[in-house]
VEXDREN-2710 file (C-alpha; in Angstrom, 1 decimal):
% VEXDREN-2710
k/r/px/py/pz
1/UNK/-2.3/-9.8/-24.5
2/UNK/0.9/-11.1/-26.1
3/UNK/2.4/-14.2/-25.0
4/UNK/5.7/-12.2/-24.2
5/UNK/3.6/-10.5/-21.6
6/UNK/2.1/-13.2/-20.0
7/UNK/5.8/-14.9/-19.4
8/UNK/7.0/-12.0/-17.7
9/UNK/6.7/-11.4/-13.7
10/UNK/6.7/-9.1/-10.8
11/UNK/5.8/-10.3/-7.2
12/UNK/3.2/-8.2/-5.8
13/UNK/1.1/-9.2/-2.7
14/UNK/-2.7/-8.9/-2.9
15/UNK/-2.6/-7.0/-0.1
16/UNK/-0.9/-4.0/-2.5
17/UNK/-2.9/-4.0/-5.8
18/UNK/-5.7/-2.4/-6.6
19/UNK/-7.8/-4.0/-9.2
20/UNK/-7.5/-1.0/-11.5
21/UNK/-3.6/-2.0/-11.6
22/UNK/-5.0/-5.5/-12.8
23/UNK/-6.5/-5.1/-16.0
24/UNK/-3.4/-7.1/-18.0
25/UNK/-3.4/-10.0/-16.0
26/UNK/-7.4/-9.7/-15.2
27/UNK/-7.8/-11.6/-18.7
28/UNK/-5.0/-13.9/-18.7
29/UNK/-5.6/-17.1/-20.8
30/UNK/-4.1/-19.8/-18.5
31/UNK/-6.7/-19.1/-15.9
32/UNK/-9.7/-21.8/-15.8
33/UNK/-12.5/-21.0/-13.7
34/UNK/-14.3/-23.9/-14.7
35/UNK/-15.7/-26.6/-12.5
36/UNK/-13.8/-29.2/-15.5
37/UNK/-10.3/-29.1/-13.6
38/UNK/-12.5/-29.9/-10.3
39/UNK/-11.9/-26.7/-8.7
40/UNK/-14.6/-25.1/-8.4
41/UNK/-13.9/-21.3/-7.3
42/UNK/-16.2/-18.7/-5.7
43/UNK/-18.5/-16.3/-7.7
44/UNK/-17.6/-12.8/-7.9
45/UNK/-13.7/-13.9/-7.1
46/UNK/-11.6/-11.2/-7.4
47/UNK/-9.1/-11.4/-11.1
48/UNK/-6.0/-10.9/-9.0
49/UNK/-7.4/-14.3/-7.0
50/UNK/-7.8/-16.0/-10.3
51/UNK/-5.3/-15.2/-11.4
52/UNK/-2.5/-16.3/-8.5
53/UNK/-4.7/-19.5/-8.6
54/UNK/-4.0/-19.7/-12.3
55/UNK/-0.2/-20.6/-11.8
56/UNK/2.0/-23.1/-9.7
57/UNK/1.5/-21.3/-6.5
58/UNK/-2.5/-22.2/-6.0
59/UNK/-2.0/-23.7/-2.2
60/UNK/0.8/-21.2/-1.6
61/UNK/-2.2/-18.1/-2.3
62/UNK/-5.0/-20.2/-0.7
63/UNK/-2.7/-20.3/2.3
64/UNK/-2.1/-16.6/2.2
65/UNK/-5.8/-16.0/1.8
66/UNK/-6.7/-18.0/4.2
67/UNK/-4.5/-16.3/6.9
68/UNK/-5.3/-13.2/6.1
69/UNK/-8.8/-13.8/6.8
70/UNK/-8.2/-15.6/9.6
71/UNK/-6.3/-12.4/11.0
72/UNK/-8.8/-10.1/10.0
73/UNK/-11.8/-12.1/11.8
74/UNK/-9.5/-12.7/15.1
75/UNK/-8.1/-9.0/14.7
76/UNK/-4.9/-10.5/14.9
77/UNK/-1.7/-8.5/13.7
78/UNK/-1.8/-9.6/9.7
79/UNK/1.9/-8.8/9.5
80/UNK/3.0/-11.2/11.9
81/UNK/0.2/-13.7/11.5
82/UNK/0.9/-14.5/7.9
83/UNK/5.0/-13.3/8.0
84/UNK/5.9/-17.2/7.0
85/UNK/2.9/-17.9/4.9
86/UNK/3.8/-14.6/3.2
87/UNK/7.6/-15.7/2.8
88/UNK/6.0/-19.2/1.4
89/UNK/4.2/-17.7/-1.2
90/UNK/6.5/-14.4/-2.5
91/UNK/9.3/-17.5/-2.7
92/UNK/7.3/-19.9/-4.9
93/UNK/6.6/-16.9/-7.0
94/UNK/10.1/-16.1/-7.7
95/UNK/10.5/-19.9/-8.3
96/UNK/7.7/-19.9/-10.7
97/UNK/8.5/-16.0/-12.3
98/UNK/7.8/-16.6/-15.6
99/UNK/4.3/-16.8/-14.9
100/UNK/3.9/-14.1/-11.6
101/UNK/6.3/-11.8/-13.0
102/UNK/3.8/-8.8/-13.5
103/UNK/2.8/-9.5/-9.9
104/UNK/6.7/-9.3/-9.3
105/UNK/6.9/-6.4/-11.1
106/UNK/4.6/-4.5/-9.7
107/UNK/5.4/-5.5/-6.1
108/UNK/8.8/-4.3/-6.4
109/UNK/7.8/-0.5/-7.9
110/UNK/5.8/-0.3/-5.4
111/UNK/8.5/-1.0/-2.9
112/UNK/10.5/1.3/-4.4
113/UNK/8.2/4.0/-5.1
114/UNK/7.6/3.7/-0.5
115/UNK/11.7/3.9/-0.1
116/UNK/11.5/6.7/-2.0
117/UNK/8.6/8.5/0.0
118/UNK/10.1/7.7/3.4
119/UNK/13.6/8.5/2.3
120/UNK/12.3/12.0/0.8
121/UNK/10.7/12.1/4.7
122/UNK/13.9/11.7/6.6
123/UNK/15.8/14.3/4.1
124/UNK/16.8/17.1/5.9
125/UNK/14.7/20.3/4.4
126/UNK/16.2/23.0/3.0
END
């Protein structure tokens, strides 16, 4: 991967990548799964977890994950469980976009690509 690549950034969730829409960032360079930096991270973690953990937002993810599964395990509503940790996390990305801008990126085709389903819904047929 060139460097160029890996200063660019998109926000996308998690929650709305699949990890065959990872491979660029699955090998980035600037994440350290080693137990050196005293982190020592789960085996089998996911790349996309590695790396959002890779960059300035660690706690901002780890918070996000951590609702999420808290939500899932209470079967609590996701959305509004995790709205503000959510809003934490997509804001430190764009303060940190040179590093999460294919997340970024990616997040925002996929929002368009949806306004563009549901406004091809609500067209009147002809």
């Amino acid at each position: 991967m060139s460097s160029s690549a890996s200063n660019s950034a998109e926000t996308v969730f998690p929650s709305e990548i699949e990890d065959d829409h990872n491979e660029e960032i699955s090998d980035h360079s600037n994440v350290s799964t080693s137990e050196e930096d005293g982190e020592h991270e789960e085996e089998g973690e996911c790349a996309f977890c590695l790396f959002m953990k890779g960059g300035g937002c660690r706690d901002e993810f780890i918070a996000w994950e951590n609702c999420i599964e808290e939500a899932g395990k209470n079967e609590e509503d996701i959305v509004e469980k995790c709205f503000e940790v959510t809003r934490l996390l997509k804001k430190c990305m764009e303060a940190h976009s040179d590093y999460y801008e294919p997340v970024l990126k990616a997040e925002k085709a996929a929002e368009e690509e949806t306004s563009k389903e549901m406004d091809q819904e609500t067209s009147p047929k002809l």
